[in-house]
C-alpha positions as protocol buffer text, in pm:
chain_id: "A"
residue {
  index: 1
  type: UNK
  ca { x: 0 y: 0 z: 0 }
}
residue {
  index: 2
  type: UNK
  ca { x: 116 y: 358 z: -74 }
}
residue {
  index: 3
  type: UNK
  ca { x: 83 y: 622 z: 174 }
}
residue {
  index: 4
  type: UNK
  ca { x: -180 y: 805 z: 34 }
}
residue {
  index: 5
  type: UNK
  ca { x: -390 y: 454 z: 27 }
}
residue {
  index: 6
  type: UNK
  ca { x: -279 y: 391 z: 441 }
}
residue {
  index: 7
  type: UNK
  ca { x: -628 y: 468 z: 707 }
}
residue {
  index: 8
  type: UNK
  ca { x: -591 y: 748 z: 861 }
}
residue {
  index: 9
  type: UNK
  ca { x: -678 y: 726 z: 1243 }
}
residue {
  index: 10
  type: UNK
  ca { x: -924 y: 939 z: 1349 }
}
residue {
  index: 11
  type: UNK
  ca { x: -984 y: 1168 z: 1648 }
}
residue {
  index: 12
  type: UNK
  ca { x: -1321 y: 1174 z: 1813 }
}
residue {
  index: 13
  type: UNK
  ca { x: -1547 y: 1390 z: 1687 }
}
residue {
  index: 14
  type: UNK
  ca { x: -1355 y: 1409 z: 1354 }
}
residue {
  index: 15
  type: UNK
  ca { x: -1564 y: 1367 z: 1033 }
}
residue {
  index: 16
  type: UNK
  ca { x: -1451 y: 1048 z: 786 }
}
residue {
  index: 17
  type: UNK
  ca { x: -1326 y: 1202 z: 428 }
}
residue {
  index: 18
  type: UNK
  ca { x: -1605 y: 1169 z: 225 }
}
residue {
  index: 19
  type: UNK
  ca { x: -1865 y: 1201 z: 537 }
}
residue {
  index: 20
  type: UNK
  ca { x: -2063 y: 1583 z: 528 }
}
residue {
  index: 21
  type: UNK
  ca { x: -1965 y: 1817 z: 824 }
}
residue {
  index: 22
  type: UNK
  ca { x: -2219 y: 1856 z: 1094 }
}
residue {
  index: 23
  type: UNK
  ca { x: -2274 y: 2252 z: 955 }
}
residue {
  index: 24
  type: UNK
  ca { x: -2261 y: 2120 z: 619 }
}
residue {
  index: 25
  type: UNK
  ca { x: -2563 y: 1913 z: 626 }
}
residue {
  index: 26
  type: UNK
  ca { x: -2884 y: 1956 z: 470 }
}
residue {
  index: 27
  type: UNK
  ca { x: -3113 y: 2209 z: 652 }
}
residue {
  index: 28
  type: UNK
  ca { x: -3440 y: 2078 z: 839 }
}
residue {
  index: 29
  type: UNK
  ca { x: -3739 y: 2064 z: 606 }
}
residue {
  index: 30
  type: UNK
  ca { x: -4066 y: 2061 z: 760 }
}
residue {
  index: 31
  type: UNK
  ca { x: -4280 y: 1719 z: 695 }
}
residue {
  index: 32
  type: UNK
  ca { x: -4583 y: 1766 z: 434 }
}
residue {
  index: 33
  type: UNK
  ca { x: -4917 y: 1867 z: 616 }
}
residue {
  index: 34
  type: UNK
  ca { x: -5098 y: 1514 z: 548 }
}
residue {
  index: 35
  type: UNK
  ca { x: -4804 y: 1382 z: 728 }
}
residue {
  index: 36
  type: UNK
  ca { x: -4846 y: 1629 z: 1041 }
}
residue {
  index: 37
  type: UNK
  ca { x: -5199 y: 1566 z: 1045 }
}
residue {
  index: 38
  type: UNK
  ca { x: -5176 y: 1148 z: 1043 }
}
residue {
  index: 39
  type: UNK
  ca { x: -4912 y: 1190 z: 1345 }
}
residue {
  index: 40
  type: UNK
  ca { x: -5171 y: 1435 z: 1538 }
}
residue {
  index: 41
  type: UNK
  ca { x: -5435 y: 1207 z: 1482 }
}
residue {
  index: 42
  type: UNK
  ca { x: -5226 y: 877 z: 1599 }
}
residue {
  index: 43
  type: UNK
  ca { x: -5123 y: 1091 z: 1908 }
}
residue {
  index: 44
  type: UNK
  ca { x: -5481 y: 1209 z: 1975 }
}
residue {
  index: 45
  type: UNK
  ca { x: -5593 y: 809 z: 1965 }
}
residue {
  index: 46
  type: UNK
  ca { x: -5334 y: 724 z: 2216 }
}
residue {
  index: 47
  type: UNK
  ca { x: -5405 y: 1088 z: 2456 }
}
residue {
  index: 48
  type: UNK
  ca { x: -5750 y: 895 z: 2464 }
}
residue {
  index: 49
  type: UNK
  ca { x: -5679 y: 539 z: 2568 }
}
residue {
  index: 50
  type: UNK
  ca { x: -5426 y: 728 z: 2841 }
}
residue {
  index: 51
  type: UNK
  ca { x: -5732 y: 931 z: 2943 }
}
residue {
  index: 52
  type: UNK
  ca { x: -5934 y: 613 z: 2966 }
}
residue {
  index: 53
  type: UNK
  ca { x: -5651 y: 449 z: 3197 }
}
residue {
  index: 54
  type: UNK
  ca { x: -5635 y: 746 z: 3410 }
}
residue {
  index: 55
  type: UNK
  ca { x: -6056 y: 756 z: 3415 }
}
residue {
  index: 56
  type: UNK
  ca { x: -6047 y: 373 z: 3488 }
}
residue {
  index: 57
  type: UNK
  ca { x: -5788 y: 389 z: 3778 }
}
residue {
  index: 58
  type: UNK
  ca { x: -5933 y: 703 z: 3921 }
}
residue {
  index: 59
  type: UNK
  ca { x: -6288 y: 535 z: 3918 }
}
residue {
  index: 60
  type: UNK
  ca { x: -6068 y: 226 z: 4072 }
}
residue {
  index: 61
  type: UNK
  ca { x: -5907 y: 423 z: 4352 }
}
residue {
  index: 62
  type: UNK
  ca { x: -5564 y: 352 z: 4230 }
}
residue {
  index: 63
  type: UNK
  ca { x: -5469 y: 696 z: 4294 }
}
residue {
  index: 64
  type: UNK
  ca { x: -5085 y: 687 z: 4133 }
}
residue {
  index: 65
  type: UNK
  ca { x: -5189 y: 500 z: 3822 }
}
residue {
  index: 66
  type: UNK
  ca { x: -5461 y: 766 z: 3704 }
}
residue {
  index: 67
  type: UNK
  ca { x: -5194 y: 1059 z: 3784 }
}
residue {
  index: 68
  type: UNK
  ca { x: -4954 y: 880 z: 3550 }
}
residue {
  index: 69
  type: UNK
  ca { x: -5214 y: 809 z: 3287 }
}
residue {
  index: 70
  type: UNK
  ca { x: -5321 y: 1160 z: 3312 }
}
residue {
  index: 71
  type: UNK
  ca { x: -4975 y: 1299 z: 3278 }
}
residue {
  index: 72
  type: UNK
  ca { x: -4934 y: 1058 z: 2979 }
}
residue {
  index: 73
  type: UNK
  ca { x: -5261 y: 1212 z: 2803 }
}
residue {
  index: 74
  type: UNK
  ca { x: -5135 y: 1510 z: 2863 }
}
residue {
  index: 75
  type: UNK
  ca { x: -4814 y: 1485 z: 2707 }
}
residue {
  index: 76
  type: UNK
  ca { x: -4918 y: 1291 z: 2418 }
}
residue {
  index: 77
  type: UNK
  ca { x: -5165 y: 1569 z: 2329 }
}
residue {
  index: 78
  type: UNK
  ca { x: -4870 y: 1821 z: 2349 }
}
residue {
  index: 79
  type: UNK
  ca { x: -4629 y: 1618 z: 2143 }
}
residue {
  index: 80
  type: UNK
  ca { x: -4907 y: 1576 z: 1914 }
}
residue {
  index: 81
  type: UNK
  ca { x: -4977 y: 1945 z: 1890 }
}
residue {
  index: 82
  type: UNK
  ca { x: -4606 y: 2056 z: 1860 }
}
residue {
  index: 83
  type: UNK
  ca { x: -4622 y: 1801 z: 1568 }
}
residue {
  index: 84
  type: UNK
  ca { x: -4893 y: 1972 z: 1410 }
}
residue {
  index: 85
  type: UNK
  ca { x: -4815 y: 2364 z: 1429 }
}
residue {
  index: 86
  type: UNK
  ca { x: -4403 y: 2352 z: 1382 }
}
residue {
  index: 87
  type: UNK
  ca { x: -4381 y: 2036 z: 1179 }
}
């Protein structure tokens, strides 16, 4: 092998050859709106069966499962939303 042919070693963090930079990369482009609006409805199917755990549990008496299902309604309807408005 000639020199030129010989692997390099590499530090960490250090970009292969033919690998883009980090701030060479492709800019973010926002998903299509048929897209954003599947995702918001798959999250707003799973806020509901959360909010039907948390309903059940609560109606159950197990206090620490409905605050949990709650909390995971909640979250999956904000997830959902950021999906929808930013993209």
């Amino acid at each position: 092998m000639s020199h030129a042919q010989e692997p390099q070693e590499l530090r960490p963090g250090e970009p292969r050859p033919n690998e883009p930079r980090l701030d060479e990369a492709r800019p973010h482009e926002p998903r299509p709106l048929i897209e954003r609006i599947g995702l918001a409805v798959v999250a707003a199917v799973l806020a509901i069966l959360f909010g039907g755990v948390a309903a059940a549990s609560w109606i159950g008496g197990e206090l620490f499962l409905a605050i949990m299902g709650a909390v995971g309604c909640l979250m999956t309807l904000w997830v959902g939303a950021v999906t929808l408005v930013r993209g």
